[in-house]
C-alpha positions as CSV (number, residue, x, y, z in Angstrom):
1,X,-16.6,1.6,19.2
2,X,-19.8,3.6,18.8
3,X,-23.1,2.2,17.5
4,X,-23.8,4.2,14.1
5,X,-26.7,3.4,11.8
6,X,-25.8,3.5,8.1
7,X,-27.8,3.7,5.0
8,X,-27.6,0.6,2.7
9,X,-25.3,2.5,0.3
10,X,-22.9,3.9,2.8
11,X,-22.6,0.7,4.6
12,X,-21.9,-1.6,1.4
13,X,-19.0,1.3,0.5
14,X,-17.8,1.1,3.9
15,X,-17.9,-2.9,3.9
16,X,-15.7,-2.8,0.7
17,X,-13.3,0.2,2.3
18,X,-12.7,-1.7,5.4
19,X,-11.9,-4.5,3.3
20,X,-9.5,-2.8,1.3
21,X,-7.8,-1.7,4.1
22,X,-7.6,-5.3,6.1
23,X,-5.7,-6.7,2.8
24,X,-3.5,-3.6,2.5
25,X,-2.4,-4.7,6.3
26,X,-2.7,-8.2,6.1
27,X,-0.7,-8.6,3.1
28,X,2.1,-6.4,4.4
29,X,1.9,-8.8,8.1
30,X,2.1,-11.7,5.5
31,X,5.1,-10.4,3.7
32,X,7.2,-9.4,6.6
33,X,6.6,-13.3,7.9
34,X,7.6,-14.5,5.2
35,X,10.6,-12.7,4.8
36,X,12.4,-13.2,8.4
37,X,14.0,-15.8,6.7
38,X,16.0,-13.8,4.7
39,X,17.1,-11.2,8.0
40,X,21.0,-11.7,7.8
41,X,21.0,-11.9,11.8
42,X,19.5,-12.4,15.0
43,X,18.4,-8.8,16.0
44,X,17.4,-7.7,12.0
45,X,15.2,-10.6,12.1
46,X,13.8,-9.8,16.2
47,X,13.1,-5.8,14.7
48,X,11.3,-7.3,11.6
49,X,9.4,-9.4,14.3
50,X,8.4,-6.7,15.5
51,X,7.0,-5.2,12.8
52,X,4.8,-8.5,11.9
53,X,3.4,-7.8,15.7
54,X,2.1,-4.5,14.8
55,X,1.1,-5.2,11.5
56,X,-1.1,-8.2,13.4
57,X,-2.4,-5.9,15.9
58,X,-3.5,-3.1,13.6
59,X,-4.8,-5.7,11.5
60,X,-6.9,-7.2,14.6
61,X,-8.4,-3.9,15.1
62,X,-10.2,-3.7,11.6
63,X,-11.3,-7.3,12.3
64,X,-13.0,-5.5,15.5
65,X,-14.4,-3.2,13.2
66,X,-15.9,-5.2,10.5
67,X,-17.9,-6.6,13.1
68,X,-19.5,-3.4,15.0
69,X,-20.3,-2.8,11.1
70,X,-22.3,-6.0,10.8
71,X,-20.3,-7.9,9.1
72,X,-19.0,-11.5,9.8
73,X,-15.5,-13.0,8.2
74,X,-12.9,-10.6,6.9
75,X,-10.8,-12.8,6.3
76,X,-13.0,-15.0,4.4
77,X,-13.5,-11.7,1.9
78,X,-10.1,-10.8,1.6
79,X,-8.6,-14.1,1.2
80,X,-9.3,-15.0,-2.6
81,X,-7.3,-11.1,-3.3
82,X,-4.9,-12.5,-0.8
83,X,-3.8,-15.8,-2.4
84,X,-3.0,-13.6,-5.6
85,X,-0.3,-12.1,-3.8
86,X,3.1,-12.9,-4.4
87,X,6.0,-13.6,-2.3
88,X,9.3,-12.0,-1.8
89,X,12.1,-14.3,-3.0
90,X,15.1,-12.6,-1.5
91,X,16.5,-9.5,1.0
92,X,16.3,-7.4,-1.8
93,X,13.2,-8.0,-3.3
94,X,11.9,-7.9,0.4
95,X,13.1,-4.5,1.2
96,X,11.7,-3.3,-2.0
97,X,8.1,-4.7,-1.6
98,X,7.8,-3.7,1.9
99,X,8.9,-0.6,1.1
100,X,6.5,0.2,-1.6
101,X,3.5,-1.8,0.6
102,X,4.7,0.7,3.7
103,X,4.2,3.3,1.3
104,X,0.6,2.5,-0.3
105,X,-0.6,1.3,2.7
106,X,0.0,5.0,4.6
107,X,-1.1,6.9,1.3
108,X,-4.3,5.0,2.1
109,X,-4.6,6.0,5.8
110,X,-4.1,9.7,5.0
111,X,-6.9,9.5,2.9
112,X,-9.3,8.1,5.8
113,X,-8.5,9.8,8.5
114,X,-11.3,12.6,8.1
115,X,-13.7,9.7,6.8
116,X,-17.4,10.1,8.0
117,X,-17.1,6.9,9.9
118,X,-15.9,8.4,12.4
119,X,-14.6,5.1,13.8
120,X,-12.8,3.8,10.7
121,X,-11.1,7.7,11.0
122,X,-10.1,7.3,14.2
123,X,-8.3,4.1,13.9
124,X,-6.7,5.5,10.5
125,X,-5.4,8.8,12.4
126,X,-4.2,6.4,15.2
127,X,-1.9,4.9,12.7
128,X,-0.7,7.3,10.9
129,X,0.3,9.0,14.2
130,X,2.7,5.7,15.6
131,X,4.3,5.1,11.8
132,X,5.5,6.8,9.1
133,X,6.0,6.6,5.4
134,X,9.7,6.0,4.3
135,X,11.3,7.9,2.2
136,X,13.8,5.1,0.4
137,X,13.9,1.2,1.8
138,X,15.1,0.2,5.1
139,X,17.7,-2.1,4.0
140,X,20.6,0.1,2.9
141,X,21.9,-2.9,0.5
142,X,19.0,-2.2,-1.8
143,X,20.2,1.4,-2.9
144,X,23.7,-0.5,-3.8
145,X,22.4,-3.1,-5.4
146,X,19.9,-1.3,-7.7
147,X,22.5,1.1,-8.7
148,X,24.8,-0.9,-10.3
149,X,24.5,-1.9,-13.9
150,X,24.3,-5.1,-13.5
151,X,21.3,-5.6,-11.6
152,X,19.7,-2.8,-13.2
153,X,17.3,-5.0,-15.1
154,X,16.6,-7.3,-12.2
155,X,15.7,-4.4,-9.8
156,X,13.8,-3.2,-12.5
157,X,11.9,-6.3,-12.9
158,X,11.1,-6.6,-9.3
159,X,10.1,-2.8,-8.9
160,X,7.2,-3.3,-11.9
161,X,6.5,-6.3,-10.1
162,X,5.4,-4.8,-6.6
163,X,4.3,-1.3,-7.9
164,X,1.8,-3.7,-10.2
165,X,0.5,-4.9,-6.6
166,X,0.4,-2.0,-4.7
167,X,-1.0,0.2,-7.2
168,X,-4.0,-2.4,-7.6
169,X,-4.3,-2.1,-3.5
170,X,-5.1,1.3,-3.8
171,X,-8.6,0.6,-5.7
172,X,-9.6,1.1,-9.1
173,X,-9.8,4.8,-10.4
174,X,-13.0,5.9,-11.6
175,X,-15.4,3.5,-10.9
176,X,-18.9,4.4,-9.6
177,X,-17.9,3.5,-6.0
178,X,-14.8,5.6,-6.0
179,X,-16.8,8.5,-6.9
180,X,-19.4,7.8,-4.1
181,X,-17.1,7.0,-1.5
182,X,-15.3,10.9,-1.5
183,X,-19.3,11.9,-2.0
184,X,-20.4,10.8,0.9
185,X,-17.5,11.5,2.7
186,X,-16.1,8.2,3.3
187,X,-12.5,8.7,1.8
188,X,-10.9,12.2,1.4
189,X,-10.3,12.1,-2.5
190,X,-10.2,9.5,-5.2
191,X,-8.1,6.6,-6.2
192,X,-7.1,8.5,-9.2
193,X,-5.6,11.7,-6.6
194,X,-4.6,8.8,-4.4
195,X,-2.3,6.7,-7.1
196,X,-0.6,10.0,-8.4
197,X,0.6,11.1,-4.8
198,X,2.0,7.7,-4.2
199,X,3.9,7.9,-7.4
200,X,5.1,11.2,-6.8
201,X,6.2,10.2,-3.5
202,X,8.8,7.6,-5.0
203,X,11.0,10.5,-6.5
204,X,13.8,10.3,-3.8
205,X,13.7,6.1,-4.2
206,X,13.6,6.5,-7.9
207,X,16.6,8.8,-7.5
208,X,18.6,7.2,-5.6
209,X,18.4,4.1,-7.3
210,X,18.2,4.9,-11.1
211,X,15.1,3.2,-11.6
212,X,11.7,4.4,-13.7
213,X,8.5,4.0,-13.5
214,X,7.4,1.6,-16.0
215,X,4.4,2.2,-18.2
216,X,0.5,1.5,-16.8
217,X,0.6,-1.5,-19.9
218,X,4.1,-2.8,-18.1
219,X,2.2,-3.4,-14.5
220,X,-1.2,-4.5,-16.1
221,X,-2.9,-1.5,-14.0
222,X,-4.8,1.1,-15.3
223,X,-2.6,4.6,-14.5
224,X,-4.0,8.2,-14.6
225,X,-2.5,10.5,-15.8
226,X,0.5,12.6,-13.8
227,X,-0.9,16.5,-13.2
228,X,2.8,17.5,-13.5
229,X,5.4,16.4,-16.0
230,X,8.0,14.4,-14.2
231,X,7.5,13.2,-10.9
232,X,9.8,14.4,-8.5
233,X,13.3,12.9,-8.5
234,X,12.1,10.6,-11.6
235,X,15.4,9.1,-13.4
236,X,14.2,9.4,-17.1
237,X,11.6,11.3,-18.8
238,X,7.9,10.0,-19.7
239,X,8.6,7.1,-17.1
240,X,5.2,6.9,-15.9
241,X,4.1,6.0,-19.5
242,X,1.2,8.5,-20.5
């Protein structure tokens, strides 16, 4: 990686992005370890393996990074937002956070990829090129099980639960930083433009399954406002609360 001088301001925004991004990754590498256990059989549990390998590898890159930047332990910074971090307790409440954390985590990428750190932008376009973000879960057991009425409320429950945490892993909208960041040309365009996209993006999962989006007061996160009325594919009106 190239040798760039920063000013102060840039570099403390880009310590705190790069950050962001290593607990976006890390806590999706966490996840899919923790849930081989519940991989029915042999090869499920080899392809979600898998997975975990690239999430470490990606996740060792921004380690590399953190350091050209001056900076000493990652993992040290990101480990008290870390231990907040809950764990799935079943296949479907897996296949539901990993999907939403697959989601967030390339909504964030997309937003780095023309960063000024050219470095940081590299490695972001890099991964948006080998993955993609899905459209509905992996597991085809989750649209099934969400659909009928009796595990409505418990899908429901465990969809307010993961949205709370990946909603908070895209940033906080509006703060001072957020606003320098897209200034100086670190990130593309704000939480705020960042948090509405990813919602709108759940329209075919919220279809398929029935489900809403619950209320900003629901998930304990700050929402802002949808520019449109519904989002796209959205089960009920004035889901998203505002």
């Amino acid at each position: 990686m190239t040798q760039t001088v920063y000013p102060q301001e840039t570099l403390d925004l880009l310590q705190k992005i790069v950050e962001g991004q290593a607990y976006r990754q890390l806590m999706l590498a966490n996840i899919r370890g923790h849930g081989i256990q519940f991989m029915p059989d042999l090869e499920s549990k080899i392809a979600l393996a898998r997975a975990l390998d690239t999430s470490l590898q990606q996740f060792r890159e921004l380690v590399r990074l953190y350091k050209s930047l001056g900076f000493d332990d990652i993992m040290a910074a990101i480990r008290p937002k870390l231990d907040r971090v809950p764990y799935p307790a079943s296949r479907i409440e897996l296949a539901v956070c990993s999907f939403l954390c697959e989601r967030a985590n390339f909504r964030a990428l997309q937003a780095y990829a023309t960063s000024s750190c050219k470095d940081f932008a590299a490695a972001a376009q890099t991964r948006l090129d080998e993955t993609r973000a899905p459209v509905l879960p992996e597991d085809s057991v989750v649209i099934e099980y969400c659909r009928d009425p009796a595990n409505r409320p418990h899908a429901q429950q465990m969809l307010n639960r993961w949205l709370g945490v990946t909603l908070l892993s895209l940033g906080r909208p509006g703060t001072r930083g957020d606003a320098r960041a897209v200034a100086l040309g670190l990130r593309s365009e704000s939480v705020a433009d960042m948090v509405r996209d990813f919602l709108r993006g759940l329209g075919e999962f919220l279809k398929a399954t029935g489900l809403v989006l619950p209320p900003g007061d629901v998930l304990g996160v700050a929402m802002p406002p949808l520019k449109t009325k519904h989002v796209e594919g959205e089960a009920r009106t004035g889901a998203h609360g505002n």
